[in-house]
TORDRENKE-106288 format. One record per residue (C-alpha): residue in three letters; chain; x, y, z. Coordinates in steps of 0.5 Angstrom, whole numbers, m for minus. Layout:
REM residues N
+------+-------+-------+-------+-------+
: rest : kette :    xx :    yy :    zz :
+------+-------+-------+-------+-------+
:  ala :     A :     X :     Y :     Z :
...
+------+-------+-------+-------+-------+
END
This chain:
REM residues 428
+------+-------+-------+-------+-------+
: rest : kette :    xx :    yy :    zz :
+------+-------+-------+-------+-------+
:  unk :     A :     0 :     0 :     0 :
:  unk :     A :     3 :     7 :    m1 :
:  unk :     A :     2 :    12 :     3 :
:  unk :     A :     0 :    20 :     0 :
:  unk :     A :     1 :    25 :     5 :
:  unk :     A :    m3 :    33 :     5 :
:  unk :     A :     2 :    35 :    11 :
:  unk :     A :    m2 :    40 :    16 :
:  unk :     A :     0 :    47 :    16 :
:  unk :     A :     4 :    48 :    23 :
:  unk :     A :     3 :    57 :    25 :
:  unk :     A :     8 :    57 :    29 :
:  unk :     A :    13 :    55 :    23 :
:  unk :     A :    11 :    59 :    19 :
:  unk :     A :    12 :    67 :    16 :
:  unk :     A :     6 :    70 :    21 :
:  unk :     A :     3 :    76 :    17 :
:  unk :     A :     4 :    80 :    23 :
:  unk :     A :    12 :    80 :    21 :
:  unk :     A :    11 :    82 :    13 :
:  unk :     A :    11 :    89 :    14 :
:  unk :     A :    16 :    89 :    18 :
:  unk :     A :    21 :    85 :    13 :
:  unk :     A :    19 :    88 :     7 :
:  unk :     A :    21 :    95 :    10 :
:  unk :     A :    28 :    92 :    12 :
:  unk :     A :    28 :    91 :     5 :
:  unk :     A :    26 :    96 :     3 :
:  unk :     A :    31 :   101 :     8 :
:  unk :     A :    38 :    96 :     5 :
:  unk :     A :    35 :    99 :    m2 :
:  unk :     A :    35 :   106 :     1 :
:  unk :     A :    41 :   105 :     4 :
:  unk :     A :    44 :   102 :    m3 :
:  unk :     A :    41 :   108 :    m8 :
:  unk :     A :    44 :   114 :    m3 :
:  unk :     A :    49 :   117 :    m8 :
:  unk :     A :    53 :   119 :    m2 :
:  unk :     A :    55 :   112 :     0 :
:  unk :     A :    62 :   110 :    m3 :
:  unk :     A :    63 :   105 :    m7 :
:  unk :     A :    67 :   100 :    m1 :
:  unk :     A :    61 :   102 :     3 :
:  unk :     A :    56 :   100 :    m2 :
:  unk :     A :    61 :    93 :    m3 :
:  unk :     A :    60 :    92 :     5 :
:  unk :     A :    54 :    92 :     5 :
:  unk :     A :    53 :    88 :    m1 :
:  unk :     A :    57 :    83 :     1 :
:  unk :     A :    53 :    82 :     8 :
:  unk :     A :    46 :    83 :     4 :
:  unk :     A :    49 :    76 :    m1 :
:  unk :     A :    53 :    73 :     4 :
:  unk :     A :    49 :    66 :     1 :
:  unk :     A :    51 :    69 :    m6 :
:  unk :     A :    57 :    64 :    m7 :
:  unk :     A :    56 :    58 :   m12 :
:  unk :     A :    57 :    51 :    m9 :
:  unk :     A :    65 :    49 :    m9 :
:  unk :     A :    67 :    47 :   m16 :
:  unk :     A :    67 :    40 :   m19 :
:  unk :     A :    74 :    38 :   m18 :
:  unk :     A :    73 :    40 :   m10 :
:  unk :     A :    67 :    39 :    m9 :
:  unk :     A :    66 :    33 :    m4 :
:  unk :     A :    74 :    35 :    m1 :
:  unk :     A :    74 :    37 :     6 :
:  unk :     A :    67 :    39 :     5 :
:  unk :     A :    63 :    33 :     9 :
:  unk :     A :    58 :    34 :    15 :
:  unk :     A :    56 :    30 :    21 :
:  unk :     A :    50 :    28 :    16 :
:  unk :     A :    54 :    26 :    10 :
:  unk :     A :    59 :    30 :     4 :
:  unk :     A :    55 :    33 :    m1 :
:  unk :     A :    56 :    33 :    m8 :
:  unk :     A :    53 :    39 :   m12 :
:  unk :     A :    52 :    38 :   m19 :
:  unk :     A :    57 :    40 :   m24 :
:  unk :     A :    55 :    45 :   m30 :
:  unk :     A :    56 :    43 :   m37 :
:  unk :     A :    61 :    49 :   m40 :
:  unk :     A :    64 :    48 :   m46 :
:  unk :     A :    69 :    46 :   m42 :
:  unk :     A :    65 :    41 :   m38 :
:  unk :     A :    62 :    39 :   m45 :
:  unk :     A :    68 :    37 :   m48 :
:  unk :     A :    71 :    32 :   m42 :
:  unk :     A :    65 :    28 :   m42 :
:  unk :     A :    66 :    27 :   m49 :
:  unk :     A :    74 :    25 :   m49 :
:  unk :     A :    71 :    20 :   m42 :
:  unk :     A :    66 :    18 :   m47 :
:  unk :     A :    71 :    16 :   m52 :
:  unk :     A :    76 :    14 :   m49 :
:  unk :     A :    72 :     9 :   m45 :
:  unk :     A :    74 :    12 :   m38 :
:  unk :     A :    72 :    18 :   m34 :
:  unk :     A :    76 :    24 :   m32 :
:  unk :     A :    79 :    24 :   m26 :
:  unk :     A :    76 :    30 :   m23 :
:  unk :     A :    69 :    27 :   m26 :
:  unk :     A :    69 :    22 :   m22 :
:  unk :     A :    64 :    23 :   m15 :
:  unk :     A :    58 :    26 :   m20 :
:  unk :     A :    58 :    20 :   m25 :
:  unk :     A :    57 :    13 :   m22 :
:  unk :     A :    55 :     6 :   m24 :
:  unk :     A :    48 :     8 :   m20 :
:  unk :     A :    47 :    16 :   m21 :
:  unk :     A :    49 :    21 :   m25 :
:  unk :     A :    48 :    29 :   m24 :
:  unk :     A :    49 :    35 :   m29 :
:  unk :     A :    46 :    42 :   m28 :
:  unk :     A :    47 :    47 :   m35 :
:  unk :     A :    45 :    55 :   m35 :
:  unk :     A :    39 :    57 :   m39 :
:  unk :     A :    38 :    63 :   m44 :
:  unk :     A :    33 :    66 :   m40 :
:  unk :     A :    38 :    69 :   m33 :
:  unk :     A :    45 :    72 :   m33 :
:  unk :     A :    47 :    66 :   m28 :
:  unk :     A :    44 :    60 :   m27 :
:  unk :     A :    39 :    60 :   m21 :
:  unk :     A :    39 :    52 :   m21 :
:  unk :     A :    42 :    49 :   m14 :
:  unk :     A :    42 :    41 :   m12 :
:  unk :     A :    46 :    35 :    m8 :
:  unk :     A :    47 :    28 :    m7 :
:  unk :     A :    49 :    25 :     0 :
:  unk :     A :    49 :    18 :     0 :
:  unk :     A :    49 :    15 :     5 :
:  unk :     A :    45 :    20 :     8 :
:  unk :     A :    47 :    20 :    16 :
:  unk :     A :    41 :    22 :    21 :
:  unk :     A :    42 :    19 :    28 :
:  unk :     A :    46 :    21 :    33 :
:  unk :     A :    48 :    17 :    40 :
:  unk :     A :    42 :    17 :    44 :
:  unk :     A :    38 :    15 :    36 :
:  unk :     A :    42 :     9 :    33 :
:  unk :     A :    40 :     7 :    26 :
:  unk :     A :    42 :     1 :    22 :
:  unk :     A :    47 :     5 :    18 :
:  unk :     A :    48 :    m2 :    13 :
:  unk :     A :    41 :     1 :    10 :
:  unk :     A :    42 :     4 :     3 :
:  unk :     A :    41 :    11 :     5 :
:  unk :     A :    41 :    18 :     0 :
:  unk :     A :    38 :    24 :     0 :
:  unk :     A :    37 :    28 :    m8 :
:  unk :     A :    34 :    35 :    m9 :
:  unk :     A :    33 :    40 :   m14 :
:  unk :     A :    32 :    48 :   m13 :
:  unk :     A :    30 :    52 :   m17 :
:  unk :     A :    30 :    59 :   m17 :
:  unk :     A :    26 :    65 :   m19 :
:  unk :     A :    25 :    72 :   m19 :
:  unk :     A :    32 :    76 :   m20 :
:  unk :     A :    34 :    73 :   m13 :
:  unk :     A :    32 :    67 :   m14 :
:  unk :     A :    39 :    64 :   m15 :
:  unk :     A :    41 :    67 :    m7 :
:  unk :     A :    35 :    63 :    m4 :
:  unk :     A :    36 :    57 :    m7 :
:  unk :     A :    44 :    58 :    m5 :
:  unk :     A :    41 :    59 :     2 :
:  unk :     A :    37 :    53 :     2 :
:  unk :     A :    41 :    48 :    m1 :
:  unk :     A :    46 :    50 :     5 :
:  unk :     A :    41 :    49 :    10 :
:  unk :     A :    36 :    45 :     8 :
:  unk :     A :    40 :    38 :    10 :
:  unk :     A :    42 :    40 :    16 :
:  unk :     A :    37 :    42 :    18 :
:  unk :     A :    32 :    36 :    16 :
:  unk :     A :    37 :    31 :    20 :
:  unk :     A :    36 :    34 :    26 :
:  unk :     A :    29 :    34 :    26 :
:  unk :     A :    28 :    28 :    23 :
:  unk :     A :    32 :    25 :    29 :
:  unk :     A :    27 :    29 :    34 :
:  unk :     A :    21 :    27 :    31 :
:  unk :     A :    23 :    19 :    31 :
:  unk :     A :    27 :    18 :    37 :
:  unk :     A :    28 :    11 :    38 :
:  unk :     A :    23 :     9 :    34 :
:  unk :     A :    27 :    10 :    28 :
:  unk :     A :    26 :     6 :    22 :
:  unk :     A :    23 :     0 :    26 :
:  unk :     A :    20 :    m6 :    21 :
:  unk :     A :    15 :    m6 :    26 :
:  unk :     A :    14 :     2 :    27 :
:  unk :     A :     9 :     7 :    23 :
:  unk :     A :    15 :    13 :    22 :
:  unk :     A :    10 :    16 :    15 :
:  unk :     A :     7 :    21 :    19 :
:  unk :     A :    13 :    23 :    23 :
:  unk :     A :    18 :    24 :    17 :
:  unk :     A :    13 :    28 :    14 :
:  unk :     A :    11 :    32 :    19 :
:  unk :     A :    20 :    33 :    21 :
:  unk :     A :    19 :    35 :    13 :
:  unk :     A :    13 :    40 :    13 :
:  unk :     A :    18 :    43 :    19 :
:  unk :     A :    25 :    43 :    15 :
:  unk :     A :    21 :    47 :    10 :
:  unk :     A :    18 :    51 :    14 :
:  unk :     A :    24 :    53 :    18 :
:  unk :     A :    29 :    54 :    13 :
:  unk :     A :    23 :    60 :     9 :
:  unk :     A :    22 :    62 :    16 :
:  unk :     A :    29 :    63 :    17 :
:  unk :     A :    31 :    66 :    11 :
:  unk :     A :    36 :    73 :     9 :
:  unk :     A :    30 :    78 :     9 :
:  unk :     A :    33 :    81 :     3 :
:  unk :     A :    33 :    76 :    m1 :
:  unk :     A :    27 :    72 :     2 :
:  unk :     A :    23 :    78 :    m1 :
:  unk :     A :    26 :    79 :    m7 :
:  unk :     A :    26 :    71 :   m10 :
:  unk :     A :    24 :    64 :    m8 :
:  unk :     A :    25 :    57 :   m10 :
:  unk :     A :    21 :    51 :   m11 :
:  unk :     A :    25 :    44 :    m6 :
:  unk :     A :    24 :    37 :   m10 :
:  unk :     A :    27 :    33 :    m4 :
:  unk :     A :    27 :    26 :    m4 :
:  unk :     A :    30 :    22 :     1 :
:  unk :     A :    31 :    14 :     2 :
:  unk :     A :    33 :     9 :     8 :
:  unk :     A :    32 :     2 :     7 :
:  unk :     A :    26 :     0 :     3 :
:  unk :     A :    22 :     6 :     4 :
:  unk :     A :    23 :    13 :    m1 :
:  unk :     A :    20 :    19 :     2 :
:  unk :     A :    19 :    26 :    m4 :
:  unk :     A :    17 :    32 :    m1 :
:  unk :     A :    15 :    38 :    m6 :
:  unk :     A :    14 :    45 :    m7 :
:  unk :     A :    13 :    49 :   m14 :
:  unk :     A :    13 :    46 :   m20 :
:  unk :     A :    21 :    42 :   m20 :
:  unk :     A :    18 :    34 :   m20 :
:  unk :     A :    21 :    28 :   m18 :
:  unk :     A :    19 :    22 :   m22 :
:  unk :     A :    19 :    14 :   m20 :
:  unk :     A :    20 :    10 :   m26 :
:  unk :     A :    20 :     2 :   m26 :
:  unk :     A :    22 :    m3 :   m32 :
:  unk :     A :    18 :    m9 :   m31 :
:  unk :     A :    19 :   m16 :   m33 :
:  unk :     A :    19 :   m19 :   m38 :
:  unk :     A :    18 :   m15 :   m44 :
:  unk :     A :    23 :    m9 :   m41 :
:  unk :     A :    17 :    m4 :   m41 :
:  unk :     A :    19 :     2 :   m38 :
:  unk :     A :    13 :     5 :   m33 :
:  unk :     A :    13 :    12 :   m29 :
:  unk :     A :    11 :     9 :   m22 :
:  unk :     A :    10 :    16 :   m19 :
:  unk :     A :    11 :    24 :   m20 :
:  unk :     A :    10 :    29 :   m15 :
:  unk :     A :     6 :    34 :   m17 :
:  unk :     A :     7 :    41 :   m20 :
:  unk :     A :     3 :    46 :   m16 :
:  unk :     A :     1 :    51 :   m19 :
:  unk :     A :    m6 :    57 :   m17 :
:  unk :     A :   m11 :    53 :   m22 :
:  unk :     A :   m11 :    46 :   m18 :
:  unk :     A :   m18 :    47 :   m14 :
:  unk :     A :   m14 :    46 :    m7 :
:  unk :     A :    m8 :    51 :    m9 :
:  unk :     A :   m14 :    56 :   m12 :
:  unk :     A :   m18 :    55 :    m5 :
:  unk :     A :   m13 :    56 :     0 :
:  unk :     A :   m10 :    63 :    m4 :
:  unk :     A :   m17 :    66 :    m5 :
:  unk :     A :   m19 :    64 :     2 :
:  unk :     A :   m12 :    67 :     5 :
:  unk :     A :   m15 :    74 :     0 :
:  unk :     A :   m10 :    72 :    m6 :
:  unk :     A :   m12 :    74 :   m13 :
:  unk :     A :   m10 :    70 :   m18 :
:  unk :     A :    m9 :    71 :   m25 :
:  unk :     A :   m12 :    66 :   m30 :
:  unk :     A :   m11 :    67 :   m38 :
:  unk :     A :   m18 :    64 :   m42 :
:  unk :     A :   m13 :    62 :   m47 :
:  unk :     A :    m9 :    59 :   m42 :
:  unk :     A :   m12 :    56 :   m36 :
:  unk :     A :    m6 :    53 :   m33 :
:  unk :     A :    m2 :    59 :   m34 :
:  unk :     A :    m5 :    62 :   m28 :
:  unk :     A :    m1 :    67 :   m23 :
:  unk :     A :    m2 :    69 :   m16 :
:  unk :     A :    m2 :    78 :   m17 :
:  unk :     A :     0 :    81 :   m12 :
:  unk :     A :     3 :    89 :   m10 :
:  unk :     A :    11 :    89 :    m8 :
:  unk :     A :    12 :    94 :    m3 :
:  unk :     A :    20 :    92 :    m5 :
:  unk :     A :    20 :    93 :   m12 :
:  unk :     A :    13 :    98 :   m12 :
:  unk :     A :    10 :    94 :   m18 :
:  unk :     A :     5 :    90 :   m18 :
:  unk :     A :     8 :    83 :   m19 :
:  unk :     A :     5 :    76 :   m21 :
:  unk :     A :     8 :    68 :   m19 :
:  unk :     A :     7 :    62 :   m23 :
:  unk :     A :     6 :    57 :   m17 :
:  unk :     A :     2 :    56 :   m10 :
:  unk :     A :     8 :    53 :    m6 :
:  unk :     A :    15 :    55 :    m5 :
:  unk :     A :    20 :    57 :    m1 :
:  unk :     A :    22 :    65 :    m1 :
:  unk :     A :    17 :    69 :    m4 :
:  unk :     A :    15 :    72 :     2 :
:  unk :     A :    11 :    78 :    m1 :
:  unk :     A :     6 :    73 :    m3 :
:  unk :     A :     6 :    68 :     4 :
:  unk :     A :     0 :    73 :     6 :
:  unk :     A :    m5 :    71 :     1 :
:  unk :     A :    m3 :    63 :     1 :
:  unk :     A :     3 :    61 :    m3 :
:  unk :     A :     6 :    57 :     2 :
:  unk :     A :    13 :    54 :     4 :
:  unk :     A :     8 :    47 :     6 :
:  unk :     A :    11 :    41 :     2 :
:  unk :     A :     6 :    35 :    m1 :
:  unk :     A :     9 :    29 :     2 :
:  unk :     A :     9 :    22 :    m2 :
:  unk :     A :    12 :    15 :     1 :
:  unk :     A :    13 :     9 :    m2 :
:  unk :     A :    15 :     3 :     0 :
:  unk :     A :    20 :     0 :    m4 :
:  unk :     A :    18 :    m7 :    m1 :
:  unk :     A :    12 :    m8 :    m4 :
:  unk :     A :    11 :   m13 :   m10 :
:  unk :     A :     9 :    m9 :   m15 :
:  unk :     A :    16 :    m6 :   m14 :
:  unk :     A :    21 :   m12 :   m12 :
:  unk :     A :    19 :   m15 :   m19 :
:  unk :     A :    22 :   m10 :   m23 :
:  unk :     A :    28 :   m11 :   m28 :
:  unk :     A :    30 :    m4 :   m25 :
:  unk :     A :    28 :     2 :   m22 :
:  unk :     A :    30 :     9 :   m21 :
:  unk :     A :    28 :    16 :   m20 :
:  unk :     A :    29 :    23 :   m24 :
:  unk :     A :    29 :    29 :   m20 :
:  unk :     A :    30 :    35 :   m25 :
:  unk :     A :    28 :    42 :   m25 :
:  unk :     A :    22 :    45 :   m30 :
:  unk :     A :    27 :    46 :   m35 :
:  unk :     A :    27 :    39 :   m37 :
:  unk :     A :    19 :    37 :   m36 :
:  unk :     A :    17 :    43 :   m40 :
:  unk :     A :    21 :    41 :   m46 :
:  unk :     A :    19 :    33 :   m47 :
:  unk :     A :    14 :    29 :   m44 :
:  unk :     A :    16 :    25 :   m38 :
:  unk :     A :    16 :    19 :   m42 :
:  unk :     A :    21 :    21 :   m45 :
:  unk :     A :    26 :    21 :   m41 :
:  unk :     A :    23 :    16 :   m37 :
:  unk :     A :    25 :    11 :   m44 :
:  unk :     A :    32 :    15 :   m44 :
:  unk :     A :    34 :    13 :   m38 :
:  unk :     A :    32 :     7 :   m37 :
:  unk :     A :    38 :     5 :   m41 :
:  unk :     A :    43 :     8 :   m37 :
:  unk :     A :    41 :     3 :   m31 :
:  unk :     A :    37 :    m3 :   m35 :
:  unk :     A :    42 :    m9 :   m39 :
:  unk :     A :    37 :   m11 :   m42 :
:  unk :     A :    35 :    m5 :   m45 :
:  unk :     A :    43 :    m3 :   m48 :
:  unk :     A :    42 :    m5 :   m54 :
:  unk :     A :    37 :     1 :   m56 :
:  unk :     A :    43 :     6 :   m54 :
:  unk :     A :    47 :     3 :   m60 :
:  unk :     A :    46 :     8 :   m65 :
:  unk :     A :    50 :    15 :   m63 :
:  unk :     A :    48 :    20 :   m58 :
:  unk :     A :    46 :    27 :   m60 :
:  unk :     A :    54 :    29 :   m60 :
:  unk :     A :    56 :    23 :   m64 :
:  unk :     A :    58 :    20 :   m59 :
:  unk :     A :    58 :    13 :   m60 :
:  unk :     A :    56 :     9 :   m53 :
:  unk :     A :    61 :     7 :   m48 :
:  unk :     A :    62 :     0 :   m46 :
:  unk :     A :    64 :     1 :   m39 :
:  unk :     A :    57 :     0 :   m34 :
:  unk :     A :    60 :     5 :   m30 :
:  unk :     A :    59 :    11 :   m36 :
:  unk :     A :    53 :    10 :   m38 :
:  unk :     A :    48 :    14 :   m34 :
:  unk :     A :    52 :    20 :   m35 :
:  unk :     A :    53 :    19 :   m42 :
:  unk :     A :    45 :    18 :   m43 :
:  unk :     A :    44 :    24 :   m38 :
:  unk :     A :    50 :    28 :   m43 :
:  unk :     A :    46 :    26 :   m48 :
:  unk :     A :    39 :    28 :   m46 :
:  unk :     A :    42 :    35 :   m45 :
:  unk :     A :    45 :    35 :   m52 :
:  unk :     A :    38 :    33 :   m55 :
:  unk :     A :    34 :    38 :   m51 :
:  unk :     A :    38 :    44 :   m51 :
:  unk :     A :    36 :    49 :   m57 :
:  unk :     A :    41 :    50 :   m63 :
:  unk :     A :    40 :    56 :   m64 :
:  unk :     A :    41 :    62 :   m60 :
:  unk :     A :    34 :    65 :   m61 :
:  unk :     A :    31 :    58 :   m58 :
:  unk :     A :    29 :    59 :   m51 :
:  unk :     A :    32 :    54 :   m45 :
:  unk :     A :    32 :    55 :   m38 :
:  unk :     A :    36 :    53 :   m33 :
:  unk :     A :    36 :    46 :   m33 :
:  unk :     A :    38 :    40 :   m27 :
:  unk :     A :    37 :    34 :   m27 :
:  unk :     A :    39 :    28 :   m22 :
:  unk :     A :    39 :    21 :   m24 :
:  unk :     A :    39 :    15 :   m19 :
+------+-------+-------+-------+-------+
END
């Protein structure tokens, strides 16, 4: 049986509306102090730097699980395909080995690659992977020989879209792991315990302390959907808000037919429960007749003093619309990977990615791609070339990072006028 959580909303987590003002008006003061003419420039830079202070971009590839583990784990964050990135893999891919340095993103049961779009001066894309995912302390032991690992996507918005997703994707681990500890004690993941409900509720917590905590000044002037999927053992649990998707695809026995098992949910203000939560809250949202599913939740910014419009109902940030029912609450979803109907596959694997991907092809799609990567039974329809006629390695260990290269290849615009945003994607 699978269980489906809609997690409860927790008041006293969450950004109260009696403090909006309050943070839009520091917002407000740090633009002020920012524009004044008589602020010189190492001033102006001092105060910029302590504004942005999560503005840096994750450690670069080559260091980036050196010396930068947790008591959680080490995360790895994806690697961007630049054209230098671009032309490793393909020496890797033709000579049958990876790259020294490309080692800890690409593996025999998980791949990760991020790209900047052409809709952004920088890339507002953040993920990790941290496997094993450690979460236990000495009072709470855990089995730690369970296969373990938590993947997320976040996908930045508005112009300080790519601070939050920083400062989110800093946090949010940390911060999951403590409260998945205190939510279940002793009783962690006992065969014989119900721990469901409690992950969810140690979830809707992480989000919602992460967007309460949040740097004001980018919290008000950006946000970030949180695709978060975390396994222990044989239970997957996905947490999700905005529209990034997580997607669980299975091959089954004896044809090798590729099925999406689960995807979570994109949440946008026209799904009727979004609408009716924001309208209640006072929310107004935009609904284009030609375009029902565009619809967007209106509201005056007093930060950007303009009347300003988002695409989806949940998120983490956005602080201007909190008041009017864009909440930083995920949907929780949990499977049991034990469950016959998944035991008897030839394999099974996840997609976490951001909407640069899903909204260019179907989901199928990649679902059929991907399954080469991890299914033997399935190499023989990887033969032919990739996109960047690139033959297919031999090596089992390359191939999810091949047919991941090879989807980014094959979904990008060739052209410059060809819209794309930001893409990232992680494979498992």
């Amino acid at each position: 049986m699978n269980f489906v959580f809609l997690v409860t909303h927790f008041p006293t987590l969450e950004n109260p509306s009696s403090n909006l003002e309050k943070l839009t008006m520091i917002g407000i003061q740090q633009d002020r102090i920012l524009r004044k003419k008589k602020v010189s420039p190492p001033i102006k830079e001092h105060i910029l730097n302590d504004l942005s202070k999560f503005s840096q971009k994750p450690p670069k590839p080559d260091v980036a699980n050196n010396g930068n583990c947790q008591p959680y784990g080490c995360p790895l964050y994806p690697p961007e395909l630049t054209p230098q990135l671009n032309e490793s893999l393909i020496r890797s891919f033709q000579h049958n080995q990876l790259e020294h340095f490309l080692e800890p993103f690409f593996t025999e049961t998980f791949a990760m690659l991020t790209q900047q779009g052409k809709s952004h001066k920088e890339n507002q894309d953040r993920g990790l992977f941290i496997s094993p995912f450690v979460i236990h302390d000495n009072e709470v032991p855990t089995n730690d020989s369970l296969p373990s690992f938590l993947a997320a996507i976040f996908d930045g918005h508005n112009s300080l879209g790519h601070l939050v997703a920083q400062e989110v994707v800093e946090q949010l681990p940390n911060t999951l792991a403590e409260n998945l500890r205190k939510s279940l004690h002793g009783a962690w993941w006992k065969d014989d315990y119900n721990s469901d409900a409690l992950v969810a509720a140690a979830f809707n917590d992480t989000f919602l302390q992460v967007n309460k905590n949040g740097t004001p000044f980018n919290f008000l002037r950006g946000g970030t959907t949180a695709s978060v999927a975390l396994r222990y053992g044989s239970k997957l649990y996905m947490a999700n808000a905005g529209d990034s998707q997580i997607v669980l695809v299975s091959v089954t026995k004896p044809n090798g037919t590729v099925n999406l098992e689960f995807m979570t949910r994109k949440d946008k203000p026209f799904e009727v429960d979004e609408m009716e939560r924001i309208k209640k809250m006072g929310g107004k949202i935009h609904i284009n007749p030609l375009h029902p599913k565009d619809a967007r939740v209106v509201v005056h910014s007093t930060a950007s003093r303009d009347t300003i419009a988002l695409a989806m109902s949940r998120s983490l940030g956005d602080w201007e619309w909190k008041h009017v029912g864009v909440t930083a609450e995920p949907i929780v979803h949990s499977i049991d990977l034990n469950e016959p109907r998944y035991k008897n596959t030839q394999s099974l694997f996840l997609i976490v990615a951001s909407d640069g991907m899903w909204n260019i092809r179907r989901d199928k799609f990649y679902a059929n791609q991907f399954a080469t990567a991890f299914d033997d039974n399935l190499i023989e329809h990887s033969a032919a070339n990739s996109a960047s006629g690139v033959h297919p390695p031999s090596d089992p260990k390359l191939r999810p990072a091949f047919k991941l290269h090879d989807v980014f290849q094959r979904i990008t615009p060739r052209t410059k006028k060809g819209y794309c945003d930001d893409i990232t994607s992680i494979i498992i």
